[in-house]
C-alpha positions as CSV (number, residue, x, y, z in Angstrom):
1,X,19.7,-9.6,14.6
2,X,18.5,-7.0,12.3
3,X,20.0,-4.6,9.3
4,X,18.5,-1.0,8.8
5,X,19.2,1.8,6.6
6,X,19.9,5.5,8.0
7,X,16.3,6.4,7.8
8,X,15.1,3.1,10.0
9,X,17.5,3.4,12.8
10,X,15.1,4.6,15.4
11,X,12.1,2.1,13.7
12,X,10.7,-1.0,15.5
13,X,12.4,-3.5,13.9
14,X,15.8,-2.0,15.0
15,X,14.5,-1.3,18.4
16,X,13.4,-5.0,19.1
17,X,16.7,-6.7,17.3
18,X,18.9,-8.1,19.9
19,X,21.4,-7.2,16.9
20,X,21.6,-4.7,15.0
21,X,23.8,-3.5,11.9
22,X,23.3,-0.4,10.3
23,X,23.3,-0.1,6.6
24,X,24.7,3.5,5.6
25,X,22.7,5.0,3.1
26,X,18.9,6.1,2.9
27,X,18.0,4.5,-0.5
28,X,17.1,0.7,-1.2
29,X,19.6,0.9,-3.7
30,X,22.2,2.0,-1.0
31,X,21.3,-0.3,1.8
32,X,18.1,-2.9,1.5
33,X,19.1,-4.2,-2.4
34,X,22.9,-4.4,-1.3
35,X,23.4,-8.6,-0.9
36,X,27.1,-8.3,-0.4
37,X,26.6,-5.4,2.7
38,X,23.8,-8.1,4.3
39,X,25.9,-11.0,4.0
40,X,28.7,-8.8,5.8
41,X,26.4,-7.7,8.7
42,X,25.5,-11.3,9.2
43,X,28.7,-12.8,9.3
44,X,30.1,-9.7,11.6
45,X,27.2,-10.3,14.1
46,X,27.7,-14.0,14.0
47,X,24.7,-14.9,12.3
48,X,24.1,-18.2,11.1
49,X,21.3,-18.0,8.3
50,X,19.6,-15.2,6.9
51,X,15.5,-15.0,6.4
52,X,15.0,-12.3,3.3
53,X,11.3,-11.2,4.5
54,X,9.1,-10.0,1.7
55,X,10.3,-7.3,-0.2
56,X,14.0,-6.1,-1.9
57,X,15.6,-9.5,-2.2
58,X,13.8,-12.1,-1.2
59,X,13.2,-13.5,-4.6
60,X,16.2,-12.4,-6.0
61,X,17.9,-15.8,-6.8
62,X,21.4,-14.8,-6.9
63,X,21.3,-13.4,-3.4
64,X,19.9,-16.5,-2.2
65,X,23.0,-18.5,-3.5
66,X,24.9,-15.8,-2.6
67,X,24.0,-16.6,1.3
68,X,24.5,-20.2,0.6
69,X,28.2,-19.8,-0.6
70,X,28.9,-17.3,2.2
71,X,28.4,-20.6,4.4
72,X,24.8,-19.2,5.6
73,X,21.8,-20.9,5.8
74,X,19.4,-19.2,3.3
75,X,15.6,-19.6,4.5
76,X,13.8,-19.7,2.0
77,X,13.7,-22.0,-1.7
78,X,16.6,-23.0,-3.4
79,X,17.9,-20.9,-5.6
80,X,17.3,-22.9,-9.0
81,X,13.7,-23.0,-8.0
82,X,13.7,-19.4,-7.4
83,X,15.6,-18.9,-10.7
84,X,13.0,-20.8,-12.5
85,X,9.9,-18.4,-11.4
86,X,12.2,-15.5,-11.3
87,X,11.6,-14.7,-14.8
88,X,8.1,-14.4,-15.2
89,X,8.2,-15.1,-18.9
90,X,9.6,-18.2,-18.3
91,X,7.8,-19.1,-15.5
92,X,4.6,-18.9,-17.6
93,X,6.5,-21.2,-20.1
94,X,6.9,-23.8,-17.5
95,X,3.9,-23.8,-16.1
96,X,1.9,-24.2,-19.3
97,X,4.2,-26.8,-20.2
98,X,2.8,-28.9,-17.7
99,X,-0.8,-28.0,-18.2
100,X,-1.8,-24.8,-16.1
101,X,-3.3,-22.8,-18.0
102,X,-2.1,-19.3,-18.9
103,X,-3.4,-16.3,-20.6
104,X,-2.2,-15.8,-24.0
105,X,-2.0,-13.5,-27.0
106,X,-0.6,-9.8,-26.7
107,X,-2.2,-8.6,-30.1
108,X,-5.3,-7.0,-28.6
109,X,-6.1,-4.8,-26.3
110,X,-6.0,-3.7,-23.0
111,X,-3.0,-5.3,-21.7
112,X,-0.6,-4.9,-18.4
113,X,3.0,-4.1,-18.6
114,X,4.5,-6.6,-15.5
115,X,7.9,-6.6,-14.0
116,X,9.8,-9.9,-14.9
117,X,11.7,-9.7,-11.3
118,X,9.3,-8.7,-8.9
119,X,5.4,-7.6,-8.0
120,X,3.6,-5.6,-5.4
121,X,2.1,-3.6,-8.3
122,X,5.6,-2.0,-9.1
123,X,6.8,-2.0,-12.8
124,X,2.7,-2.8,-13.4
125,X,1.1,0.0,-16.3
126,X,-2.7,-0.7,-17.9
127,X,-2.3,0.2,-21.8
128,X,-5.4,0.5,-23.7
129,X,-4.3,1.5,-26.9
130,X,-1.0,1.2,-29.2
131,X,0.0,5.2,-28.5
132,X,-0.1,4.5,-24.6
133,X,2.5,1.4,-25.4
134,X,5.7,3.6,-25.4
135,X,5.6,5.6,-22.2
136,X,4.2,3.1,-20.0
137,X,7.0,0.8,-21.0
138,X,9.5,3.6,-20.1
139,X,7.8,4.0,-16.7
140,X,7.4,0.2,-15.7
141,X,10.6,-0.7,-16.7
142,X,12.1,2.7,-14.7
143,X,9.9,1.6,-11.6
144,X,10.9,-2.1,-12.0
145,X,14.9,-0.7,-12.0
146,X,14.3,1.2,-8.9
147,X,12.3,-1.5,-6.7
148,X,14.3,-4.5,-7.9
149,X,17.5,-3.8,-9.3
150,X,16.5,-5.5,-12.8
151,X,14.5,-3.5,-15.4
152,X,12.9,-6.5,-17.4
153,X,9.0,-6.4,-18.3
154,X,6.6,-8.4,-20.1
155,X,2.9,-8.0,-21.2
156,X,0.0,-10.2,-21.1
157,X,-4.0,-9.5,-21.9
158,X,-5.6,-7.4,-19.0
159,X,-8.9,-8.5,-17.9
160,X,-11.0,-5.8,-16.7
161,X,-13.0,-7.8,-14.1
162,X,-11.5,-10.9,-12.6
163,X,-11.1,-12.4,-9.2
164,X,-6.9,-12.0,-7.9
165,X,-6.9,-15.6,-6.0
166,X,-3.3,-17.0,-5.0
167,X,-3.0,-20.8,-3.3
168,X,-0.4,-20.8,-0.4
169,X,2.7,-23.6,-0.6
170,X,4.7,-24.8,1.9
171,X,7.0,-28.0,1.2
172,X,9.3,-29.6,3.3
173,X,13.0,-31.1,1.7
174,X,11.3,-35.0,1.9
175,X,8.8,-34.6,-0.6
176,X,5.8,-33.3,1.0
177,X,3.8,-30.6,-0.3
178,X,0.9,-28.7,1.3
179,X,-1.6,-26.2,0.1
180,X,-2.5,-24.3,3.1
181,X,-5.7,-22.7,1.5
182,X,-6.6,-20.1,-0.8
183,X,-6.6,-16.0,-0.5
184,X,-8.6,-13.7,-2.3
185,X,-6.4,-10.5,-3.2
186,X,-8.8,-8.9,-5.1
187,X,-9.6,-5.8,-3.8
188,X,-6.4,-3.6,-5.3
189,X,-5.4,-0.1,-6.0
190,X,-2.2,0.4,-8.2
191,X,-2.1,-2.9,-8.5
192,X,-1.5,-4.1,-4.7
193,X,-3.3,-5.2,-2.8
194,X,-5.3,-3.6,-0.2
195,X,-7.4,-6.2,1.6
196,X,-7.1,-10.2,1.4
197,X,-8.9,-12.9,3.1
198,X,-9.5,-16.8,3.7
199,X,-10.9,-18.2,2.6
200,X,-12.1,-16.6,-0.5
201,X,-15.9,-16.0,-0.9
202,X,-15.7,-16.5,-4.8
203,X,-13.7,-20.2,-4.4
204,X,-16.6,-21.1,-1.2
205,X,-19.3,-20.9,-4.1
206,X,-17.5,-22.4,-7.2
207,X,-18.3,-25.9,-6.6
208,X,-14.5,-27.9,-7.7
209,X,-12.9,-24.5,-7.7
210,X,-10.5,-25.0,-5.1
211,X,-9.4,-28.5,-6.1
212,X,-8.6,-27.2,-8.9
213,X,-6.7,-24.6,-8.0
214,X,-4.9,-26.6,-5.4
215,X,-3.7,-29.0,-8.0
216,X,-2.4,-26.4,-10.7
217,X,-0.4,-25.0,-7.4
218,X,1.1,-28.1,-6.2
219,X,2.0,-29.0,-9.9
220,X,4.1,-26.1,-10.4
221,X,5.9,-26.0,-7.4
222,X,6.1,-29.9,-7.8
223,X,7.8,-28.5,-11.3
224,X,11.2,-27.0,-10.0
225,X,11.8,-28.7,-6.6
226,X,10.0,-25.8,-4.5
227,X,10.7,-26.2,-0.8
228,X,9.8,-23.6,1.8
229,X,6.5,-21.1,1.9
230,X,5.3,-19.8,-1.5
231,X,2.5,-18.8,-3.4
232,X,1.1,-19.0,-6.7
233,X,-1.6,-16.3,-7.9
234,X,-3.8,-16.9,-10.4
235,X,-6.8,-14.8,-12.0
236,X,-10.0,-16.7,-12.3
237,X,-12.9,-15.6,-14.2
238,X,-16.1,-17.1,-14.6
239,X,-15.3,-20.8,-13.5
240,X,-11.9,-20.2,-15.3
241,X,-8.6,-19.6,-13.8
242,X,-5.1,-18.5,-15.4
243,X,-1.5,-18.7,-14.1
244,X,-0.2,-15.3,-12.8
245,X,3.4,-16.2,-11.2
246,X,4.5,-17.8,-8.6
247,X,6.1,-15.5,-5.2
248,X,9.0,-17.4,-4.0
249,X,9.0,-16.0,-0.7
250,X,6.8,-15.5,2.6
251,X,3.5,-12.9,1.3
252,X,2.7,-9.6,2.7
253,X,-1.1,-11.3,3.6
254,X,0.4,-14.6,5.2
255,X,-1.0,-13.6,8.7
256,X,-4.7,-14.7,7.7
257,X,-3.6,-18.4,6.7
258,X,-1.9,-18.1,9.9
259,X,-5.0,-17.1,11.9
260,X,-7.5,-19.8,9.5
261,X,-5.2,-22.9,9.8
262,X,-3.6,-22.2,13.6
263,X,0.0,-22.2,12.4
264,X,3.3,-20.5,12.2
265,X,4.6,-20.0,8.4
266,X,7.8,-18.2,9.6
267,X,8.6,-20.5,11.9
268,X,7.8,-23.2,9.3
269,X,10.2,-21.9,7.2
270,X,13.5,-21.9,10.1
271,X,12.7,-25.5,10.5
272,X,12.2,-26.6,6.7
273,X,15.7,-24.8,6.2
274,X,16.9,-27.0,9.3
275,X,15.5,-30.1,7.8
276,X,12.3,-30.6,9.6
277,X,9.8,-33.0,7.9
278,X,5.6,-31.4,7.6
279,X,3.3,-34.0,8.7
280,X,2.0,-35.9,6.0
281,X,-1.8,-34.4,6.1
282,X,-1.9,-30.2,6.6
283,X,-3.8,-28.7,9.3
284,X,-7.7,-28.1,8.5
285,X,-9.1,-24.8,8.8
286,X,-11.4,-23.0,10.6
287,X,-13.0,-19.5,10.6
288,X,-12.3,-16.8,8.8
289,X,-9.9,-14.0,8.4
290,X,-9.5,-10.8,6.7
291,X,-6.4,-9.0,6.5
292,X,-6.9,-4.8,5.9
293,X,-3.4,-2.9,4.7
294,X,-3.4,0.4,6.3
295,X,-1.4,3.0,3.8
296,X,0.1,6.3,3.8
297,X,-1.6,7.9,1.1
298,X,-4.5,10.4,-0.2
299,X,-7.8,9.8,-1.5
300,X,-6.1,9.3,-4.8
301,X,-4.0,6.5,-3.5
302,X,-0.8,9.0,-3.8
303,X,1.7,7.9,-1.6
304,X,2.1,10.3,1.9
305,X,5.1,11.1,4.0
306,X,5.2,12.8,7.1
307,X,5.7,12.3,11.2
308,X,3.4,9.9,12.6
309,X,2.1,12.1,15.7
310,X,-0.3,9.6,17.1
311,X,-0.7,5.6,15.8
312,X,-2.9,3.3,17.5
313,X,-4.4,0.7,16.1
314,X,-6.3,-1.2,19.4
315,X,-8.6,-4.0,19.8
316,X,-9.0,-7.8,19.3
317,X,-7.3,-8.3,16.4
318,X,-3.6,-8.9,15.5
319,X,-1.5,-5.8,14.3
320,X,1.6,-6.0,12.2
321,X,3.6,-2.9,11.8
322,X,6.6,-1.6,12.0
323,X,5.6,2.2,12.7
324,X,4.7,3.5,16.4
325,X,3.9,7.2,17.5
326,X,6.3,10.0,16.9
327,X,7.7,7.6,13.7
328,X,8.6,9.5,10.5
329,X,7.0,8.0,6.7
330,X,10.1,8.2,5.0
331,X,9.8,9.1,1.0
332,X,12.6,5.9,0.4
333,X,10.3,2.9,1.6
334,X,6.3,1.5,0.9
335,X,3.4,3.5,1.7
336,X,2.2,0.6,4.2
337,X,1.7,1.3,7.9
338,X,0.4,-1.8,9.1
339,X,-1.6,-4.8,8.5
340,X,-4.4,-5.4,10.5
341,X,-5.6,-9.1,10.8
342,X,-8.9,-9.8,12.1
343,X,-10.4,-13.4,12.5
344,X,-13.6,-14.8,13.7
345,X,-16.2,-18.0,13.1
346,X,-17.4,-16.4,10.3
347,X,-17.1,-14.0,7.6
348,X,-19.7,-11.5,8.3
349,X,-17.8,-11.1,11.9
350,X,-14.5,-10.8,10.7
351,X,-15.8,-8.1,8.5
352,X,-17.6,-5.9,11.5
353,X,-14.3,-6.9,13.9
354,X,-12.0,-4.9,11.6
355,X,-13.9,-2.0,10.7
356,X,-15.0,-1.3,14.0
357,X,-11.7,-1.5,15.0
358,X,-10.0,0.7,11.7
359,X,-13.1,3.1,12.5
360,X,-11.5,4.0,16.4
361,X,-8.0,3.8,14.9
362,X,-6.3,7.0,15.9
363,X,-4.3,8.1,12.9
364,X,-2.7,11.4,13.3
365,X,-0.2,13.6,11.2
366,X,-0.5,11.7,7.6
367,X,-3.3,11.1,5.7
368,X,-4.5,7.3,5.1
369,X,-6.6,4.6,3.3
370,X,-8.6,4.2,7.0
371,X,-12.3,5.4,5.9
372,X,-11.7,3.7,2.4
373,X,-11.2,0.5,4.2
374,X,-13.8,0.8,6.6
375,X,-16.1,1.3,3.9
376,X,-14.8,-1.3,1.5
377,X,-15.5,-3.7,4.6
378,X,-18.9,-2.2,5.2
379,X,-20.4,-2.4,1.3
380,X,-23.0,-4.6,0.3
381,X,-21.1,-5.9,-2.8
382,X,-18.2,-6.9,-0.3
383,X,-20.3,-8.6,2.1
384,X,-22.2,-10.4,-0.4
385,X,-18.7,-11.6,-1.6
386,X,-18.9,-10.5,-5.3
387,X,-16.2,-7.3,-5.3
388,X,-13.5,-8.0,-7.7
389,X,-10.4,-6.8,-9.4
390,X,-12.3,-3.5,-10.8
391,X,-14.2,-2.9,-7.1
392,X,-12.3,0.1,-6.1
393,X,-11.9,1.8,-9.1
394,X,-15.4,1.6,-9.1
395,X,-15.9,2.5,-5.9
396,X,-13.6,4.6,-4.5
397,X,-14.6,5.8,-1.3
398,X,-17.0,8.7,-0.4
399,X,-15.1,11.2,1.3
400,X,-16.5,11.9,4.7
401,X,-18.7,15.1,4.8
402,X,-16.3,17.9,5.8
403,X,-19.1,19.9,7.2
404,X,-19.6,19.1,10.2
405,X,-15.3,18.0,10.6
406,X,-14.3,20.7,9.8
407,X,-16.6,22.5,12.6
408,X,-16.0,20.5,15.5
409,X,-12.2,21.6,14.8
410,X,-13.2,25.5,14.3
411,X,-15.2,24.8,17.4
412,X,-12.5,23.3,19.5
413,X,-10.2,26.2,18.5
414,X,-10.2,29.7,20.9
415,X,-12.3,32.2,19.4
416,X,-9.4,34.5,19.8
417,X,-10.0,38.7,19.3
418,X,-12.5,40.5,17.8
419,X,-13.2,44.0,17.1
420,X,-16.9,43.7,16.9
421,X,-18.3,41.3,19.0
422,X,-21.7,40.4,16.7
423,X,-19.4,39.7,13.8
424,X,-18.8,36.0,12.9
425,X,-15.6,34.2,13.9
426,X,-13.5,32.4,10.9
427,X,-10.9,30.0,10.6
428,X,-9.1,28.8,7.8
429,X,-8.3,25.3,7.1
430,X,-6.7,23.6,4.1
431,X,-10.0,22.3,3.2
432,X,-11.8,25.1,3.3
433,X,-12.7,27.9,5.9
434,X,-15.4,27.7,8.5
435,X,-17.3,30.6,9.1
436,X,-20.0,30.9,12.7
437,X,-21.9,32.9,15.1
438,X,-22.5,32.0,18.5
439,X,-24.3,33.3,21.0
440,X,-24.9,32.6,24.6
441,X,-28.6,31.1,24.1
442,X,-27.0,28.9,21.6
443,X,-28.6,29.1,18.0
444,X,-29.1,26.4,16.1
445,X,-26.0,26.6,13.5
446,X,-25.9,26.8,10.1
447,X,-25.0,23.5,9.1
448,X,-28.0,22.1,11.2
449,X,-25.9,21.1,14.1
450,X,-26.3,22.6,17.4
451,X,-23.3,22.4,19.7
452,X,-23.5,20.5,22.9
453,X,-20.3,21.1,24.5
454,X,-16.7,22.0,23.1
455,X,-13.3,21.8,24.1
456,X,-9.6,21.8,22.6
457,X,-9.9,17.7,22.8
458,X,-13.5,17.5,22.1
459,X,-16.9,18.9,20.4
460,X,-20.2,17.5,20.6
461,X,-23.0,18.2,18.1
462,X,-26.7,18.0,18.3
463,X,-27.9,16.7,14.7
464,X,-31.3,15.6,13.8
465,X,-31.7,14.6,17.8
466,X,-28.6,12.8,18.1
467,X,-25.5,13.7,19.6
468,X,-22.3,13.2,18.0
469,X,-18.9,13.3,19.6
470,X,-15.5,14.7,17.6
471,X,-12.6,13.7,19.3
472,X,-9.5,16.8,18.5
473,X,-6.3,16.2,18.5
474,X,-3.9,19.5,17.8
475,X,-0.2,19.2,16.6
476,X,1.2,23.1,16.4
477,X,-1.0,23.9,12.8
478,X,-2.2,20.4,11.9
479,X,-5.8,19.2,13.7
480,X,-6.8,16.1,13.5
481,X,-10.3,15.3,13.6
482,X,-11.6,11.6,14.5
483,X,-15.7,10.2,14.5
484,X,-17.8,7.7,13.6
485,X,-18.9,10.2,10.7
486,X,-15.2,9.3,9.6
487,X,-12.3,11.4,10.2
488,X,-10.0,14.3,9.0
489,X,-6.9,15.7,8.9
490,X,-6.6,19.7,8.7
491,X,-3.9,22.1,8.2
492,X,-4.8,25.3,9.6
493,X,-4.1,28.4,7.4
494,X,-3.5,32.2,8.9
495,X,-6.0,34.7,8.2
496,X,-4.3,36.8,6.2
497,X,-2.0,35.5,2.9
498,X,1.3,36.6,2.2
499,X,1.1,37.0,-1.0
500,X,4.5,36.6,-1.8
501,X,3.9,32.6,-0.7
502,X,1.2,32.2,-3.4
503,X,2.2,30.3,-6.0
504,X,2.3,32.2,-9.6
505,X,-0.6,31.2,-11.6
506,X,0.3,28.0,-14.7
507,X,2.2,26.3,-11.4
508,X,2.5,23.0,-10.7
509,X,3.3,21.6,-7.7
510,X,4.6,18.5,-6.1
511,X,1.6,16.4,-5.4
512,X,3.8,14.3,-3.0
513,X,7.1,14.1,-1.8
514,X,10.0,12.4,-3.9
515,X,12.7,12.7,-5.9
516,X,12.7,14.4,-9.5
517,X,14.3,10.9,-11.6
518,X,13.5,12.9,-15.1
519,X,13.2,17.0,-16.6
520,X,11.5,16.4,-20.0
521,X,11.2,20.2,-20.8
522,X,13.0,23.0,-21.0
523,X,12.4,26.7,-20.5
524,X,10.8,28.1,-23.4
525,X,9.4,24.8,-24.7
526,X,5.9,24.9,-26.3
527,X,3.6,21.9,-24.9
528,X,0.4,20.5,-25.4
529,X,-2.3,19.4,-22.6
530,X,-1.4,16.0,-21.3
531,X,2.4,15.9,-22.5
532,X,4.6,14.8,-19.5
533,X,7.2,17.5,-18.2
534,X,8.8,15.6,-15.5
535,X,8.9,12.5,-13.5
536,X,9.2,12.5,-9.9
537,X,10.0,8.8,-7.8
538,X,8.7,8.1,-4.3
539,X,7.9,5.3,-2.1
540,X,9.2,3.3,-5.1
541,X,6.4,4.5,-7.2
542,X,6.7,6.2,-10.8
543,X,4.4,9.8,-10.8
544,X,4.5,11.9,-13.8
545,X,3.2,15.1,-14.0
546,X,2.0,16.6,-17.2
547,X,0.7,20.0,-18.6
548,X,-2.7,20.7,-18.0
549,X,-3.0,22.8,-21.0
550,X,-1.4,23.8,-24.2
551,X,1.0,26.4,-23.3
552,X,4.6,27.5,-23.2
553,X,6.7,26.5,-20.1
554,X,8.0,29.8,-17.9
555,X,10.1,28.2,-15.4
556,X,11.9,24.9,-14.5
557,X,12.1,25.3,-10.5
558,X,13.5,21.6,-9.8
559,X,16.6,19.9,-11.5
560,X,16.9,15.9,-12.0
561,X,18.3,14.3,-8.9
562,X,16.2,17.3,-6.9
563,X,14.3,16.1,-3.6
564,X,11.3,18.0,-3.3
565,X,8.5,18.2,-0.7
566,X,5.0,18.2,-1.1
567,X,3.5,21.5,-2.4
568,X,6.7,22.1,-3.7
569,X,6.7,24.4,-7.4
570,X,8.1,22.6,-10.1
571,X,7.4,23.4,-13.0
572,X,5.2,26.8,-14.7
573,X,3.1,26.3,-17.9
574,X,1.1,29.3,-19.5
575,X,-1.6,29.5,-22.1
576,X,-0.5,30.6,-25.5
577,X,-1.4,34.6,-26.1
């Protein structure tokens, strides 16, 4: 059986529940971080244990015993051991009490702001100097509030360029304890992850690496008890590693262990919580897997909401997701789409599998991460196995060429009416208009591309001797464009601007859609360039937007509490006289 919130009724987890409660409400803190209306729906549909997943409350310790006193069987740790790596504080205490190491000192500079109850990069802020320390503490422990119902945060030193490595646990209730393996998690953005693998490059050439790592994980779960699956993360640098915390729960990545060492975690964990003894000696792995996380979001990794008009993620690999075509990205929930699991003999394979396969992805009606990841598994420093914690912020992503996208969709479009035949046709997009001639012996055009053939699905260009084929998709306004040159996503404009729907200059607008948690200005206010005006929540992710110059604010058009949409004018700031 299943629970879902208002916004997830028509999802595919409902869908494929044989049960199903619905949880009124659209907000986690309505429906998903409510134990009490979970334990209810389970009990009303005759449930007889409860398995948390990976988000909301699986590591939240008093839900677990919560379940347990309810007469459920909770699958997952017990809740002591959970309580004991809860707090990440003291989790670091225990840990180093028994000889893993940890990083220490909070007197220098950089260092990360962490949530105490939770991870996935929420409640997470970078401060490099003592001015920063203020704010970002006020935004953490907001976004820790929001995604896991406790505001507690802690610091630690930041290290700029590290390898994110996590060992994963799984421990029966008759003493036996097995590391399934290593992940490396370090290729991040916002501080989640974004593509993992096993096993890890970095730990395959570090001679003793992994026995070490294997020992410091089976030490502290040995510590409090653990039974269940688990993981412990660590940062290692050089041919040193340091405690991070410990997940008491199933990971978002779990499917490439699964792949590596030909097993079943979930069901691993329904009959560890029904007593079931592990085999004294783990599986031994084989191949290699890589694991990309498909997110709704821009080029600057904001979060994106919309209607999913076409999702199809094909090929030989294994998808997890619980969006299909015609779904809606709802503003309440993670940015993720799906995970997309590829595994093969080797790493180089596993590599080419899942970009070819995220390269014919069709992806329609929200932007995504899709040409980042393709390229991320494509670079030389990834394939040589050296990209670490700092890879993508280095390395971002080149944004496909527009050119030539953003012609194939003119040139799939009707040339409509013209007064004068010989003048040039022009349609607008959002990023940017398209301007051509053509004429019936077909000129070479201007962007050195001669067209081939062109329809409303497809458009073939001549460049440099090769043809290249755009496959177009139209959805009313919005045309999406898909290639091996990568792909884009357009929003046709009309020709002619009502200038009434212009926003007034000193505008800023909503650069995603969410909730307004904070107004830190007023109407008349003088501010400087950079000082925050408000604060708007979405996808459980803190943005604030500031004032791009000194100026004196003109109008408030949003209100705390205030959904807006993308686009949307909130706030208008203009230069001093």
């Amino acid at each position: 059986m299943a629970v879902y919130s208002d916004p997830d009724a028509q999802s595919a987890h409902a869908s494929e529940a044989d049960l199903g409660v619905p949880l009124p409400g659209a907000t986690p803190a309505e429906t998903y971080l409510r134990g009490d209306l979970i334990i209810a729906a389970a009990k009303a549909a005759g449930a007889d244990a409860i398995h948390p997943g990976y988000g909301f409350l699986s590591e939240n310790a008093d839900f677990a015993q919560a379940v347990m006193d309810a007469g459920l069987t909770w699958i997952g740790p017990p809740p002591e051991a959970m309580r004991a790596m809860a707090s990440k504080v003291e989790a670091r205490r225990l840990v180093s009490a028994i000889g893993v190491p940890i990083l220490e000192g909070t007197e220098r500079y950089p260092l990360i702001i962490k949530a105490s109850a939770g991870g996935g990069g929420r409640g997470m802020r970078i401060v490099r100097t003592p001015q920063e320390l203020p704010a970002a503490l006020e935004q953490a422990q907001a976004e820790a509030q929001s995604a896991f119902g406790d505001g507690a945060v802690f610091t630690e030193p930041y290290l700029e360029s590290a390898h994110h490595i996590e060992v994963q646990i799984l421990a029966d209730t008759h003493g036996t304890i097995w590391a399934l393996g290593e992940r490396e998690c370090s290729l991040q953005r916002r501080h989640q992850k974004v593509i993992e693998e096993t096993p890890s490059p970095l730990v395959e050439q570090t001679p003793g690496l992994r026995a070490r790592l294997f020992e410091a994980a089976i030490a502290a779960a040995k510590a409090v008890s653990y039974t269940g699956a688990g993981t412990v993360e660590f940062l290692v640098q050089g041919d040193g590693f340091y405690f991070l915390e410990m997940n008491t729960r199933l990971q978002v990545e779990h499917p490439v262990t699964e792949a590596v060492f030909d097993l079943d975690l979930v069901a691993w964990q329904l009959d560890i919580a029904n007593g079931e003894a592990l085999p004294v000696n783990p599986p031994s792995p084989t191949g290699h897997a890589i694991e990309a996380r498909l997110y709704a979001e821009d080029a600057a990794f904001t979060p994106q909401t919309g209607l999913l008009h076409r999702f199809e993620v094909t090929g030989p690999v294994r998808v997890d997701s619980g969006y299909r075509s015609g779904d809606a990205v709802s503003v309440h929930y993670d940015a993720m789409l799906a995970k997309v699991i590829a595994y093969a003999p080797s790493r180089a394979t596993a590599a080419a599998k899942l970009a070819g396969v995220l390269e014919r992805a069709r992806l329609h009606g929200v932007p995504t991460n899709r040409d980042l990841l393709v390229q991320t598994l494509r670079h030389p420093t990834f394939l040589a196995g050296k990209a670490d914690t700092a890879f993508l912020e280095a390395n971002p992503g080149v944004a496909p060429s527009l050119d030539l996208l953003l012609l194939a969709a003119a040139l799939s479009r009707p040339v409509g009416w013209r007064n004068v035949r010989s003048q040039p046709v022009t349609h607008r997009f959002d990023a940017g208009d398209v301007t051509f001639q053509l004429s019936r012996t077909g000129p070479q055009l201007d962007h050195g591309a001669t067209l081939v053939s062109s329809g409303p699905t497809a458009v073939v260009l001549e460049v440099g001797g090769v043809h290249h084929r755009f496959d177009v998709s139209t959805y009313g306004d919005l045309v999406c464009v898909d290639s091996v040159r990568g792909s884009a996503t357009l929003q046709r404009l009309p020709r002619f601007i009502d200038p009434s729907a212009e926003a007034a200059p000193g505008t800023l607008c909503a650069p995603m859609p969410g909730m307004v948690t904070e107004v830190l200005v007023a109407v008349g206010d003088k501010v400087e360039a950079g000082q925050p005006l408000l604060r708007l929540e979405a996808m459980k992710m803190q943005h604030t937007v500031q004032a791009p110059t000194a100026g004196v604010v003109n109008e408030l058009s949003v209100g705390k509490g205030q959904q807006v949409d993308s686009g949307a004018p909130l706030v208008t700031v203009s230069e001093e006289s």
